[in-house]
Backbone bond lengths (Angstrom), bond angles and torsions (degrees), N, CA, C in turn:
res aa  C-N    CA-C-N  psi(-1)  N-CA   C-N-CA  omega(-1)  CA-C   N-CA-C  phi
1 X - - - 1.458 - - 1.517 110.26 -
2 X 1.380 119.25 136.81 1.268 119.76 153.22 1.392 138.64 -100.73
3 X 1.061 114.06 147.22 1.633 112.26 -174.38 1.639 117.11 -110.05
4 X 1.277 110.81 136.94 1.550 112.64 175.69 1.409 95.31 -134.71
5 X 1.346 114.57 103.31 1.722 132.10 178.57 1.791 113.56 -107.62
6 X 1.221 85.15 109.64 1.590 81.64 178.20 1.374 121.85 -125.09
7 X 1.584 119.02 150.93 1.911 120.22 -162.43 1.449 101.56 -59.90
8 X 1.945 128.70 -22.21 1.269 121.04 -172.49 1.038 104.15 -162.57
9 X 1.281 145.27 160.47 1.202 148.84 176.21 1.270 121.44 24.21
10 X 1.904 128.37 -128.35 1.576 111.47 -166.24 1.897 92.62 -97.89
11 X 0.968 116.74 -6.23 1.612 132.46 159.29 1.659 82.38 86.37
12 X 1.558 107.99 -147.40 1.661 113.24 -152.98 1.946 91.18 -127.48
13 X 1.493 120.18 9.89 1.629 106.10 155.58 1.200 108.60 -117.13
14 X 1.786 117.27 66.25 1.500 98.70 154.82 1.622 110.23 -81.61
15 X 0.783 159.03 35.03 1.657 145.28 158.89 1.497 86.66 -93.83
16 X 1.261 135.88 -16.22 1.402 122.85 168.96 1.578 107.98 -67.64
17 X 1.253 98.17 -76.85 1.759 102.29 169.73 1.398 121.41 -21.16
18 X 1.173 126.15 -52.98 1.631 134.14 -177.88 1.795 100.18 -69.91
19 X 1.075 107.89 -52.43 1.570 114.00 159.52 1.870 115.52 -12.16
20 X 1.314 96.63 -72.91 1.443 121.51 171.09 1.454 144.39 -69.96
21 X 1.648 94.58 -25.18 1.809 98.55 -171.81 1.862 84.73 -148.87
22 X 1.281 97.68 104.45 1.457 109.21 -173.66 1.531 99.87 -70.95
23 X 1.385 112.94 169.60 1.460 140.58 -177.51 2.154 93.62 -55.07
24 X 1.272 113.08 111.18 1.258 95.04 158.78 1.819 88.12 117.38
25 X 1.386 122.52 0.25 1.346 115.69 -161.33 1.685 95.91 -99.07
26 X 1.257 97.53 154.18 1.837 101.12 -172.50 1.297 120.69 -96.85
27 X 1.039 132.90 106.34 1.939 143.33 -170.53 1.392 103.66 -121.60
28 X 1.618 87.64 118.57 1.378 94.67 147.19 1.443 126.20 -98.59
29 X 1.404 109.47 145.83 1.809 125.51 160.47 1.243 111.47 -70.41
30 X 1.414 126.44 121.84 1.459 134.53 172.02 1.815 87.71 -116.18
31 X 1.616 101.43 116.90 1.460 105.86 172.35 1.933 113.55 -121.78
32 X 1.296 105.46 45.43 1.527 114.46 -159.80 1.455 106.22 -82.10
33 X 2.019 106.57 -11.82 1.429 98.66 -171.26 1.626 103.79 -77.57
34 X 1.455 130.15 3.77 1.055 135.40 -176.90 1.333 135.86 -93.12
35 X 1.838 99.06 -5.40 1.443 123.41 159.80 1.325 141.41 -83.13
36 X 1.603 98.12 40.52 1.794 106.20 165.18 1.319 126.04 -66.74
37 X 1.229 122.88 153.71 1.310 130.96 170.63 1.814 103.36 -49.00
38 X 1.565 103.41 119.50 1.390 92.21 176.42 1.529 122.46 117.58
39 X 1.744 105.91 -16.61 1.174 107.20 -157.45 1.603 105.74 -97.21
40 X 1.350 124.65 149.78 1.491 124.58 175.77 1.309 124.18 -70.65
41 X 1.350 114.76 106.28 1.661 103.85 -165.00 1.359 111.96 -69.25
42 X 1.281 134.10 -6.91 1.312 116.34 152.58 1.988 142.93 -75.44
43 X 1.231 74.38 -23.44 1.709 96.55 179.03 1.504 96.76 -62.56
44 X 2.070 119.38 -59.20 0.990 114.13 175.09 1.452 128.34 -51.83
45 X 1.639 127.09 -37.21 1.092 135.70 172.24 1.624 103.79 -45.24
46 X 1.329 113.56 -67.36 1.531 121.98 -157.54 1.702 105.55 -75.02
47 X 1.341 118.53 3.47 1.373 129.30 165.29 1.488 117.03 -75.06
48 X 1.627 97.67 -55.94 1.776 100.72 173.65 1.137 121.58 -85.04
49 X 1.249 120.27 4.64 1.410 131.98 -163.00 2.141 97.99 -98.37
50 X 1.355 86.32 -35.02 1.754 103.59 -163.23 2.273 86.95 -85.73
51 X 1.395 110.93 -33.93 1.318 109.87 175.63 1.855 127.08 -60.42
52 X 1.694 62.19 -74.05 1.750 78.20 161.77 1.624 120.86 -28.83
53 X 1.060 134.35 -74.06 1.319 167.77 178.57 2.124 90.69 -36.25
54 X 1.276 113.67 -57.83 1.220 116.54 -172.65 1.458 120.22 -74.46
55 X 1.517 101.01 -19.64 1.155 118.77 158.61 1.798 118.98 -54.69
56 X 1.252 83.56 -61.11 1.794 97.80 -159.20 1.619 98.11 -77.32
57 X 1.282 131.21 -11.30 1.959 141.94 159.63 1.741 91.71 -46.90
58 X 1.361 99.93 -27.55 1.865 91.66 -169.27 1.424 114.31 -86.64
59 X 1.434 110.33 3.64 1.594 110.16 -145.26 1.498 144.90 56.61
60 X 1.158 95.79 49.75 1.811 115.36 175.75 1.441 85.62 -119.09
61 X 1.417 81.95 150.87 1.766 122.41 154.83 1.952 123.79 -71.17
62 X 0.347 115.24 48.52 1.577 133.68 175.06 1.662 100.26 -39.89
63 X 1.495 91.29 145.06 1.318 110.08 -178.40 1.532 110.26 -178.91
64 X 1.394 108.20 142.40 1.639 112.10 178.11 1.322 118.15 -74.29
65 X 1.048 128.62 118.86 1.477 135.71 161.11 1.635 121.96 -85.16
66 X 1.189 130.11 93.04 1.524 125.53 -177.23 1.212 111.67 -74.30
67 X 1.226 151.08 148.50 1.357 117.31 169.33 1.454 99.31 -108.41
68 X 1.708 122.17 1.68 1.491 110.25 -166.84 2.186 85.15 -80.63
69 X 0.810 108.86 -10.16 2.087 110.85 167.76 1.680 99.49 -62.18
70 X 1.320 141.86 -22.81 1.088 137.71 -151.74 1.609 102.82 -135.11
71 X 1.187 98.03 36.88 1.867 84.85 -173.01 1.747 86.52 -113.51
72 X 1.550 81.13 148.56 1.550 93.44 -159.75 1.308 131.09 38.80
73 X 1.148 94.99 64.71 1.731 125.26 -170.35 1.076 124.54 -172.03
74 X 2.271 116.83 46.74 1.247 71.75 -170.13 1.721 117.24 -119.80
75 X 1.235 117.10 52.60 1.411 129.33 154.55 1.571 126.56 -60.37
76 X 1.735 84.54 -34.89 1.594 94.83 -175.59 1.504 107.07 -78.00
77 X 1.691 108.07 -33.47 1.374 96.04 159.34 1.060 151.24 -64.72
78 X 1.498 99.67 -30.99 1.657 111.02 155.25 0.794 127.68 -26.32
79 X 1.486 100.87 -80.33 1.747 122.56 171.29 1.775 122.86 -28.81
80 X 1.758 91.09 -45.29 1.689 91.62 -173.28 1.620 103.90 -80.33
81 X 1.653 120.67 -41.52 1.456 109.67 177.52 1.909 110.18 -52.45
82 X 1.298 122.20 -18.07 1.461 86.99 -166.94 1.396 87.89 -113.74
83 X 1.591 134.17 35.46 1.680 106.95 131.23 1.272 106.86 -99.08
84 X 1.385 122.22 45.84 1.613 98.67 151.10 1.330 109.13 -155.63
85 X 1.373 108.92 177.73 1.662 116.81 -168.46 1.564 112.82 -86.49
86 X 1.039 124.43 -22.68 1.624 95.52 175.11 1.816 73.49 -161.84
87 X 1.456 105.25 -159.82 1.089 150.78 -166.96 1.894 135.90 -161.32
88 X 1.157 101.13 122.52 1.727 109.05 -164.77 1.330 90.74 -113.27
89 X 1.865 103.62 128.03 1.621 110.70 -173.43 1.576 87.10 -123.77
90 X 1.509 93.25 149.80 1.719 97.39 -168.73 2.257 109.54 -100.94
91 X 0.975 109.31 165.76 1.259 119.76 148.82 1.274 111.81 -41.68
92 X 2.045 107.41 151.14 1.377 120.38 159.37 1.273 99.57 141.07
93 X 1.323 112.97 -126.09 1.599 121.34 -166.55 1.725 105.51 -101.94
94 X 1.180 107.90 104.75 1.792 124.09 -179.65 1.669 91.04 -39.47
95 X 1.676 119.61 -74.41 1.099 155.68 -163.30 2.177 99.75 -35.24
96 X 1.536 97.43 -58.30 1.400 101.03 -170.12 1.895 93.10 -84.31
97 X 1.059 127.78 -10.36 1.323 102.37 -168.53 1.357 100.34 -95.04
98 X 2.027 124.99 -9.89 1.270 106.44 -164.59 2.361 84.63 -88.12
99 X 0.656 100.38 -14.69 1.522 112.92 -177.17 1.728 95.23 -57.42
100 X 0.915 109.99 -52.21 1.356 124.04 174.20 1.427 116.08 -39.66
101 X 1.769 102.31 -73.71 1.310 106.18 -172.80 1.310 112.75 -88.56
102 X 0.985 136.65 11.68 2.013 148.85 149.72 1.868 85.64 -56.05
103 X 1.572 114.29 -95.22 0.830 110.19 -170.10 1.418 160.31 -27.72
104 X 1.348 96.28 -32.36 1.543 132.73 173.39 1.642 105.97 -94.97
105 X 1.382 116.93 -17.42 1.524 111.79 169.18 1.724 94.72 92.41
106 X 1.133 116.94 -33.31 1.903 96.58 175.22 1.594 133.52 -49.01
107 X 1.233 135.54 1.70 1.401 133.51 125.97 1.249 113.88 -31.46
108 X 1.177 117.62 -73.47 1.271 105.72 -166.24 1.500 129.61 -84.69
109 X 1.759 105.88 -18.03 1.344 109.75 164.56 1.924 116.59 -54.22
110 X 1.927 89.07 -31.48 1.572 96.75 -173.72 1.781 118.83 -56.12
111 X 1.641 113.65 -19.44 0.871 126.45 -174.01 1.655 109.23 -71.84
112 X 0.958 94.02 -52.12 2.065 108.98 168.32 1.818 93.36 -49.52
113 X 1.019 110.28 -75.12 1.344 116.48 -146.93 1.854 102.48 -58.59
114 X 1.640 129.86 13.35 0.838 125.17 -175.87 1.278 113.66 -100.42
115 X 1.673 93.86 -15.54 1.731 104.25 172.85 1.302 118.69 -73.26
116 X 1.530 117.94 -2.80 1.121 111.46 -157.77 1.828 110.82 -102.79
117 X 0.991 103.00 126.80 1.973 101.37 177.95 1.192 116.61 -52.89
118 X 1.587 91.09 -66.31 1.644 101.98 -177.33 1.287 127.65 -60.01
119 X 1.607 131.64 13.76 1.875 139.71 -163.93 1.171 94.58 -110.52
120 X 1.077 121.72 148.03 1.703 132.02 160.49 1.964 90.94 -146.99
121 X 1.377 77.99 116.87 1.618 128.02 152.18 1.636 107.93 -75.60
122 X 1.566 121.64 98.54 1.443 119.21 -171.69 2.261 83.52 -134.29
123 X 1.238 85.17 153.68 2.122 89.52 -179.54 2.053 87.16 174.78
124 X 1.082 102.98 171.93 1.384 125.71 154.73 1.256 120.93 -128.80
125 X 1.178 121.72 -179.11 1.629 123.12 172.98 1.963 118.78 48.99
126 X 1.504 99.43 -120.35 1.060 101.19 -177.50 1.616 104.85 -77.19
127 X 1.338 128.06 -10.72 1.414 109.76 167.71 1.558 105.49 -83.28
128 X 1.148 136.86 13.85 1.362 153.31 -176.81 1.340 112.30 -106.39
129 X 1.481 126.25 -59.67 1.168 127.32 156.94 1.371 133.74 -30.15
130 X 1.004 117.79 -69.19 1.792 153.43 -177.95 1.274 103.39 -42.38
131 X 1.412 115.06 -18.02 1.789 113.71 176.23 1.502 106.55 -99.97
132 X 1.291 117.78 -3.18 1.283 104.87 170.43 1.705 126.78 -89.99
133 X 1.341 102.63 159.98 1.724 108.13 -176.20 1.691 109.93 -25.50
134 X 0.957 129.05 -45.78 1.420 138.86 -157.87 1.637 119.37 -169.51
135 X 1.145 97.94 136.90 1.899 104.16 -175.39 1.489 130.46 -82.52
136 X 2.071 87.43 8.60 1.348 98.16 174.40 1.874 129.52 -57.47
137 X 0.949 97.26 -49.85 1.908 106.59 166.90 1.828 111.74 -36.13
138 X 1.094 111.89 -6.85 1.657 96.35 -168.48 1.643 101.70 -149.13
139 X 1.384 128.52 28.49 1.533 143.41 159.93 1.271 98.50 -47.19
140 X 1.426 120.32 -47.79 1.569 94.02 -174.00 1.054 110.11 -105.58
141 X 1.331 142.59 16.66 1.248 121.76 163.60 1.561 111.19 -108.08
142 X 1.214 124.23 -6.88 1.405 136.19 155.70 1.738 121.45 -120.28
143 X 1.855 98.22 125.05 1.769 98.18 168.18 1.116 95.27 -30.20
144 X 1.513 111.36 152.74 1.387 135.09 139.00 1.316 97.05 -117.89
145 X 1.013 148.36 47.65 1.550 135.11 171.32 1.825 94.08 -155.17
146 X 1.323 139.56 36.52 1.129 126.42 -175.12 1.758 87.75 -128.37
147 X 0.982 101.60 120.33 1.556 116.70 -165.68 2.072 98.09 -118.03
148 X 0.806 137.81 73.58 1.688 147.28 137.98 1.736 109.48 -8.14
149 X 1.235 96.47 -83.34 1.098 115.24 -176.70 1.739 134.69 -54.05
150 X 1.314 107.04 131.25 1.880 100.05 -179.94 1.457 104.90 -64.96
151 X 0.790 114.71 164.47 2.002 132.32 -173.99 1.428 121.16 35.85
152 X 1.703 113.89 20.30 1.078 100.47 151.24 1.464 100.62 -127.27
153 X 1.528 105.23 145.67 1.794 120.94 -177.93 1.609 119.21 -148.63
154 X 1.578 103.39 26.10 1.069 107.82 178.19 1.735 119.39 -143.93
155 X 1.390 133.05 113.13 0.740 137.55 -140.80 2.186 106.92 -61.17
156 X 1.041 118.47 130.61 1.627 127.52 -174.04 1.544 100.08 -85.99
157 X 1.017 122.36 93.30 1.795 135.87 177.19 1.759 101.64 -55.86
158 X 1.299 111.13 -74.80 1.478 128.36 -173.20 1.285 88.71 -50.09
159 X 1.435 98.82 148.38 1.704 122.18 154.54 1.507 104.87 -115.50
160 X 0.989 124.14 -170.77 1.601 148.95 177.64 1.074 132.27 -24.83
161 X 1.651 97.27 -34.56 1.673 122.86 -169.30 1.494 112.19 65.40
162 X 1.488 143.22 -3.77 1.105 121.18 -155.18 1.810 85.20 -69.62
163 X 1.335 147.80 -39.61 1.186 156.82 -143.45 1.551 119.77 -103.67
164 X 0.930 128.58 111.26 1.505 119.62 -166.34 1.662 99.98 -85.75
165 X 0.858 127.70 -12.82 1.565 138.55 169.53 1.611 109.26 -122.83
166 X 1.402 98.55 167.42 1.366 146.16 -168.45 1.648 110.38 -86.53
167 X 1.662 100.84 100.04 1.271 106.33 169.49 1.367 135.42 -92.86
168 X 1.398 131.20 111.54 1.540 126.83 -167.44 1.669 111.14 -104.20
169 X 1.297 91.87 97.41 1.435 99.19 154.19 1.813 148.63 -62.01
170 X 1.506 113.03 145.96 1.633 85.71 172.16 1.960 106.38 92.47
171 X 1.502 108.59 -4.49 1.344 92.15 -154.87 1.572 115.34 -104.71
172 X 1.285 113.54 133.43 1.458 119.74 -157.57 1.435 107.73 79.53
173 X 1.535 138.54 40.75 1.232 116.64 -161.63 1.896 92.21 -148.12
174 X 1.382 110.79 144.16 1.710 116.39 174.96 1.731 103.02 -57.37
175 X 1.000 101.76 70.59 1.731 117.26 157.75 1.301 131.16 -134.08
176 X 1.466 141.62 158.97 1.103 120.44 -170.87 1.430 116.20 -100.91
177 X 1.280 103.56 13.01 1.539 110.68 168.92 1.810 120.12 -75.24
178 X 1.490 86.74 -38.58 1.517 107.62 -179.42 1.157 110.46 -19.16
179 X 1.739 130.51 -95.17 1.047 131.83 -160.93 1.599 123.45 -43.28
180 X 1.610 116.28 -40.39 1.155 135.11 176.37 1.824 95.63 -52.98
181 X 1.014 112.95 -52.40 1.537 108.70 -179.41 1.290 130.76 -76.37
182 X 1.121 108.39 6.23 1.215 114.10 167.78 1.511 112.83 -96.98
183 X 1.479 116.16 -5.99 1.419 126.83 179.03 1.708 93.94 -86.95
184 X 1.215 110.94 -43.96 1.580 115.13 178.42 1.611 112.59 -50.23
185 X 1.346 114.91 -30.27 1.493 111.10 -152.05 1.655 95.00 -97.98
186 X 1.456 111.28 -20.52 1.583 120.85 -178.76 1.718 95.90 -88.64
187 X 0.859 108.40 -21.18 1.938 97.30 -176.02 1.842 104.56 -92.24
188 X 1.650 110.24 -12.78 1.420 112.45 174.18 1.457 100.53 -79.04
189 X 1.292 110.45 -53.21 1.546 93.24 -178.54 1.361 123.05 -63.96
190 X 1.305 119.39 -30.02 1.581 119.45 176.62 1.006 111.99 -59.80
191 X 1.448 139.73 -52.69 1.495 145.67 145.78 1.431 124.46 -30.22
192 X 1.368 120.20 -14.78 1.305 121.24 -160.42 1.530 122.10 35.17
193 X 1.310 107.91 39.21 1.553 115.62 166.53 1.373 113.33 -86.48
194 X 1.772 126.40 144.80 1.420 125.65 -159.16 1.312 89.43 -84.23
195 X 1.949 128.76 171.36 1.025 122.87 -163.49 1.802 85.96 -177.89
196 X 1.686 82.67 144.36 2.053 98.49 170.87 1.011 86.89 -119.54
197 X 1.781 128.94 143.34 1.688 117.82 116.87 0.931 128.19 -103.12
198 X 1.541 109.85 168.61 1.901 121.32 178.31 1.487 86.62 -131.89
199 X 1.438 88.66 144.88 1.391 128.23 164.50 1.409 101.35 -97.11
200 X 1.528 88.43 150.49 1.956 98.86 178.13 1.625 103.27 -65.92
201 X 1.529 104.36 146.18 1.291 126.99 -174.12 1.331 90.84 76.70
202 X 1.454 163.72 -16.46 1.492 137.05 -169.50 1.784 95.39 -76.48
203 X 1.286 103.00 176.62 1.498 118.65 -177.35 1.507 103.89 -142.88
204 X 1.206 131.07 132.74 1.418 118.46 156.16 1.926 108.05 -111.90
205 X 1.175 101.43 118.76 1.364 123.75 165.37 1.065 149.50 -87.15
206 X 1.814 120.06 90.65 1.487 126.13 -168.03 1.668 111.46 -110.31
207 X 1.487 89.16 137.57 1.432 86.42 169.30 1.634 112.41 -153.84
208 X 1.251 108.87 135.34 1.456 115.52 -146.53 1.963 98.43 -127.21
């Protein structure tokens, strides 16, 4: 699997991206980190709607992926992640989106999907987060106690594991997360927990 993680949006290596998922390649948008308690379902609509769209400027096939369609289901997700080439995870709440993919079983599909060459795993923010060891690094700048979802009511610590450290997005950058993260990056060092940041527009690029 490859990864294209960026502090905000499609960040500043898309000629990498095109690199990877040629003109004509099929992505889905998973925008679930945007389902907190509270949130305006139109604002969220016109978020993936405005993504999506920037996506498909590249020549992809675009399409919404919900995953709350796949909860307790997740064969069917299986099934649907491997007709396609990657997946674009959006901004929002780290906390509700790993709630998300517990539920729907994509954790663990994510584990499959690492074998795979041909996948690229591309998101910013909280789809950026969510791959790391644990979602501890970003408590305060995301609820951990805003629960959306029926049958889950207890906050999901672990993230993804692909990351043995703590990635901070957003940092030093005209966002309004910023400042909050800079409280994050002083409580990593006080902790002596390991830690990356990205600044908006940076990208970090793996490919394995």
């Amino acid at each position: 699997m490859r990864l294209y993680l960026s502090s905000s949006g499609l960040g500043d290596q898309v000629e990498q991206l095109r690199r990877w998922l040629k003109s004509g390649s099929r992505i889905a948008h998973i925008n679930n980190a945007r389902d907190w308690v509270g949130a305006d379902p139109n604002i969220r609509a016109n978020y993936q709607a405005s993504e999506m769209e920037e996506l498909r400027t590249l020549g992809y096939q675009v399409e919404s992926l919900d995953l709350k369609d796949y909860f307790n289901q997740t064969e069917a997700l299986r099934q649907k992640l491997a007709e396609l080439d990657g997946v674009w995870v959006s901004g929002g709440n780290t906390f509700v989106l790993r709630q998300a993919m517990r539920l729907s079983g994509f954790d663990l599909i994510f584990e499959e999907l690492k074998q795979r060459e041909d996948f690229v795993y591309g998101g910013y923010s909280a789809g950026v987060c969510v791959l790391c060891d644990s979602l501890k690094y970003i408590r305060q700048v995301d609820d951990p106690t805003n629960f959306p979802y029926e049958g889950c009511t207890e906050t999901i610590e672990e993230g993804l594991g692909y990351f043995t450290y703590g990635i901070l997005p957003h940092y030093r950058s005209n966002h309004f997360e910023s400042e909050m993260m800079e409280k994050e990056v002083e409580n990593c060092i006080n902790q002596k927990w390991l830690f990356k940041v990205l600044r908006d527009g940076e990208v970090l690029i793996i490919e394995k």
